[in-house]
C-alpha positions as CSV (number, residue, x, y, z in Angstrom):
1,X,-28.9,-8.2,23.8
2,X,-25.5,-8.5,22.0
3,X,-23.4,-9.2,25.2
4,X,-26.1,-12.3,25.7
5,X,-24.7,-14.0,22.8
6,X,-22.7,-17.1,23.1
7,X,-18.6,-16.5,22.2
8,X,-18.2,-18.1,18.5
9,X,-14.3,-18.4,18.7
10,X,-13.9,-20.5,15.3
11,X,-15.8,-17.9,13.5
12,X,-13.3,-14.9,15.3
13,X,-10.6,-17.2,13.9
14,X,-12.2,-17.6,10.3
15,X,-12.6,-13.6,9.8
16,X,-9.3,-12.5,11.1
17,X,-7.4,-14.9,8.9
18,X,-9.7,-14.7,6.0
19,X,-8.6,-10.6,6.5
20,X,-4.9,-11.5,6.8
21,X,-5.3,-13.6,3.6
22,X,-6.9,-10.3,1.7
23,X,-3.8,-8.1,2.7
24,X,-1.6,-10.7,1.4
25,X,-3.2,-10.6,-1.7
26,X,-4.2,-6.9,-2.2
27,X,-1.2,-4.9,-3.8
28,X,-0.1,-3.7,-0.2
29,X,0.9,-7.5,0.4
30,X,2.6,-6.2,3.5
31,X,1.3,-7.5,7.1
32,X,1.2,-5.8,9.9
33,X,2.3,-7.5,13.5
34,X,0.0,-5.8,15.1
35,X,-3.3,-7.8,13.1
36,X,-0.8,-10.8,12.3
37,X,-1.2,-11.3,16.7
38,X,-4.2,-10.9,17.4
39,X,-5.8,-12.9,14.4
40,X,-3.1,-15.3,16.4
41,X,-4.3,-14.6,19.7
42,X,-7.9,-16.0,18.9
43,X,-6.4,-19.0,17.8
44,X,-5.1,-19.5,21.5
45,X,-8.2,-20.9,23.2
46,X,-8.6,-24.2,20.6
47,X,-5.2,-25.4,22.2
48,X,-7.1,-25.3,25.3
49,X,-10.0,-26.9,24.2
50,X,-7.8,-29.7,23.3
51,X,-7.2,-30.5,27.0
52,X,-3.8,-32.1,28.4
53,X,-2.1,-33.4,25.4
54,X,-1.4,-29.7,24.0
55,X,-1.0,-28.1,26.8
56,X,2.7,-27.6,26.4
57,X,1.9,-26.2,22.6
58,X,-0.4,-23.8,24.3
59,X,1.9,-22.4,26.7
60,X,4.4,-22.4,24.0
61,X,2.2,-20.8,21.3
62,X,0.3,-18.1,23.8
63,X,3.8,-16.8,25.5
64,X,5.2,-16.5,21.6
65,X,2.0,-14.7,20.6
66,X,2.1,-12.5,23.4
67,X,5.7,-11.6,22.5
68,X,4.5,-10.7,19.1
69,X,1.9,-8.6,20.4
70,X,4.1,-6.6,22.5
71,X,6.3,-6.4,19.5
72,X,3.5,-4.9,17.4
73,X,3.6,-1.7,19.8
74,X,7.3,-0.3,18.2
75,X,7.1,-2.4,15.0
76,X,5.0,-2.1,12.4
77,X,5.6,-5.0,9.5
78,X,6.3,-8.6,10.0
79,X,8.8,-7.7,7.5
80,X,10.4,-5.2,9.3
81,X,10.4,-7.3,12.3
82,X,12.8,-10.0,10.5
83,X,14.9,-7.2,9.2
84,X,15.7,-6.0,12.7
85,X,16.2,-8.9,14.2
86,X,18.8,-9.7,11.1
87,X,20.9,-6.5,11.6
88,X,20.8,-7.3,15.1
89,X,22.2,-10.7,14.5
90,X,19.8,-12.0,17.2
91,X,17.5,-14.4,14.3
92,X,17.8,-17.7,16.0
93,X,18.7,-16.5,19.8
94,X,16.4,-17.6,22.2
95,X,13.5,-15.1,23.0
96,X,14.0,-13.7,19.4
97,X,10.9,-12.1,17.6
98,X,12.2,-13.5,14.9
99,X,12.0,-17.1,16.6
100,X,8.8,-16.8,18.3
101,X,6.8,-15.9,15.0
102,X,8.6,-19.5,13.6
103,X,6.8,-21.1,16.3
104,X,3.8,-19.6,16.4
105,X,3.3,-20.5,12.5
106,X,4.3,-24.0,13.0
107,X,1.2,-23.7,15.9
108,X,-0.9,-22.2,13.0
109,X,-0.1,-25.0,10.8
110,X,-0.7,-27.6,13.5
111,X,-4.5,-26.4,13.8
112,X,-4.7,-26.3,10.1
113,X,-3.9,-30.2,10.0
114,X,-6.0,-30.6,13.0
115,X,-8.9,-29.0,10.8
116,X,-7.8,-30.8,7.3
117,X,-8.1,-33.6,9.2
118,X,-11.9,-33.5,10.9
119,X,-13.2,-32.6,7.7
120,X,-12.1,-35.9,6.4
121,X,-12.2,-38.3,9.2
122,X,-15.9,-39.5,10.3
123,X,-16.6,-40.8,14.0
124,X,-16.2,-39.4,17.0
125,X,-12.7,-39.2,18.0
126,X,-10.3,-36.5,17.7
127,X,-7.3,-38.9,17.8
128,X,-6.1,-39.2,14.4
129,X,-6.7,-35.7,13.8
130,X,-4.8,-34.7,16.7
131,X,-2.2,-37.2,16.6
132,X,-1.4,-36.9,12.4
133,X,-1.7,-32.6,13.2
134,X,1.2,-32.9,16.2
135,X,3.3,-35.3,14.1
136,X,3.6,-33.5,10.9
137,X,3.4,-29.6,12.1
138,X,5.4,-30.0,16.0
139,X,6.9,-33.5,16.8
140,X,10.1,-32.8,14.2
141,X,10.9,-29.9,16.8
142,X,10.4,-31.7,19.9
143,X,12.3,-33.7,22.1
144,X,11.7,-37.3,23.2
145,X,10.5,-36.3,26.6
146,X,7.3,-33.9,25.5
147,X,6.5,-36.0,22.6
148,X,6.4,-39.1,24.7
149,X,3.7,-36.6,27.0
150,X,1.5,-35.6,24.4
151,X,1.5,-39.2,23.2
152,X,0.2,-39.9,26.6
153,X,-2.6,-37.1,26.5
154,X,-4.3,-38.5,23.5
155,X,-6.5,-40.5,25.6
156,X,-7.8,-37.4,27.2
157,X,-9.0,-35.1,23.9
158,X,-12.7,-34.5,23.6
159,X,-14.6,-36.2,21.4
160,X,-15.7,-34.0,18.0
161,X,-19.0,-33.1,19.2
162,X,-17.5,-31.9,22.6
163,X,-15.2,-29.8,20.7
164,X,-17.8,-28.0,18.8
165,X,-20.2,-27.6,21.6
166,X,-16.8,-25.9,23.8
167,X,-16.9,-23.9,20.4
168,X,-20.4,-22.9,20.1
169,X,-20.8,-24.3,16.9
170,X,-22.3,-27.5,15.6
171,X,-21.4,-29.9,12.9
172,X,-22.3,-28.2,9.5
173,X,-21.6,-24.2,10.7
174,X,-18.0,-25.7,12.6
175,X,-17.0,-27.1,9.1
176,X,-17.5,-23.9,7.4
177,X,-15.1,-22.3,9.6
178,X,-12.7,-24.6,9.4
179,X,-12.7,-25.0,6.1
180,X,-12.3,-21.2,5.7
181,X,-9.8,-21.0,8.3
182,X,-7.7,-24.0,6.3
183,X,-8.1,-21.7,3.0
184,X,-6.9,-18.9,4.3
185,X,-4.5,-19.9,7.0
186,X,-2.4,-21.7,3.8
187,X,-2.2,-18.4,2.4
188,X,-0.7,-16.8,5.7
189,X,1.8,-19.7,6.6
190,X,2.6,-19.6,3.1
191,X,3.2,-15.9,3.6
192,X,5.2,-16.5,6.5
193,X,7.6,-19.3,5.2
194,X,8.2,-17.1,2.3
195,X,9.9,-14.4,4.5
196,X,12.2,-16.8,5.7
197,X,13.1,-18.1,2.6
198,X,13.9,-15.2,0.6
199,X,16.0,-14.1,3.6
200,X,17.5,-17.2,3.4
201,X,17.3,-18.0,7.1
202,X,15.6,-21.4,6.8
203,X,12.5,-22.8,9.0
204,X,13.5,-26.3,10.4
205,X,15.2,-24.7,13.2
């Protein structure tokens, strides 16, 4: 009977990031890329869900996660991933591991915005969510051209309770989730960030 059951994606999310966030903080504190992508990779299908206005983040975010997954098959650490990339003097080249796993945090910090911001907005509409979540985690690294674009799909978002019906989920379970995917999620990007910094590479770029 367990095939009959209906997918729960933000629930997939929740768990896989709530499990990164217990490596982080268990004295092995070192993450592998292979569960860093996929707990990434189910995070892939709420860009679709969020129809035309991020469909450039989603192409963007799924071809940089599937680079990391590919990745994950001759390295083992995201640490050991930056350090390769850094003796290679390849860190900000286009195509980069080392470039793609900026963007695909800065896609995990967009739906943690996203989140942040349903759980405090009432009403139907996922426009100020959306629009404050693209502004502060994406639009600084965009150009004119694709911010003007996304501007423009704003009128085509679902509305919340589409969202969580795509989902599977309804009000009170979907706010769980993404209020344990926000918890934990902080503690990855933080994660994340942090092995840029101490490398001193920087991640505006």
């Amino acid at each position: 009977m367990g095939d009959l059951e209906p997918e729960k994606p933000l629930r997939k999310i929740a768990e896989a990031f709530k499990e990164l966030e217990a490596t982080i903080n268990s004295q092995a504190q070192e993450v592998e890329v292979a569960s860093f992508s996929h707990a990434c990779s189910l995070v892939s299908p709420l860009f679709g869900c969020l129809g035309i206005a991020f469909k450039f983040a989603e192409r963007d975010y799924v071809a940089k996660v599937l680079d990391l997954v590919e990745a994950s098959k001759s390295i083992g650490t995201l640490q050991s991933l930056l350090e390769r990339d850094i003796k290679g003097n390849s860190v900000r080249k286009p195509g980069s591991h080392t470039r793609n796993l900026l963007r695909v945090k800065r896609g995990l910090d967009m739906v943690k915005i996203l989140f942040e911001q349903i759980l405090v907005t009432k009403g139907g509409s996922l426009k100020g969510p959306a629009s404050k979540a693209y502004e502060l985690a994406l639009a600084p690294h965009h150009g004119w051209a694709i911010r003007k674009a996304v501007a423009a799909g704003m009128y085509a978002l679902p509305i919340r309770e589409q969202l969580f019906n795509t989902l599977n989920e309804d009000e009170s379970s979907a706010r769980l989730q993404m209020q344990s995917y926000v918890a934990a999620s902080a503690t990855v990007i933080m994660y994340v960030d942090k092995l840029f910094l101490t490398r001193e590479l920087g991640i505006d770029w």
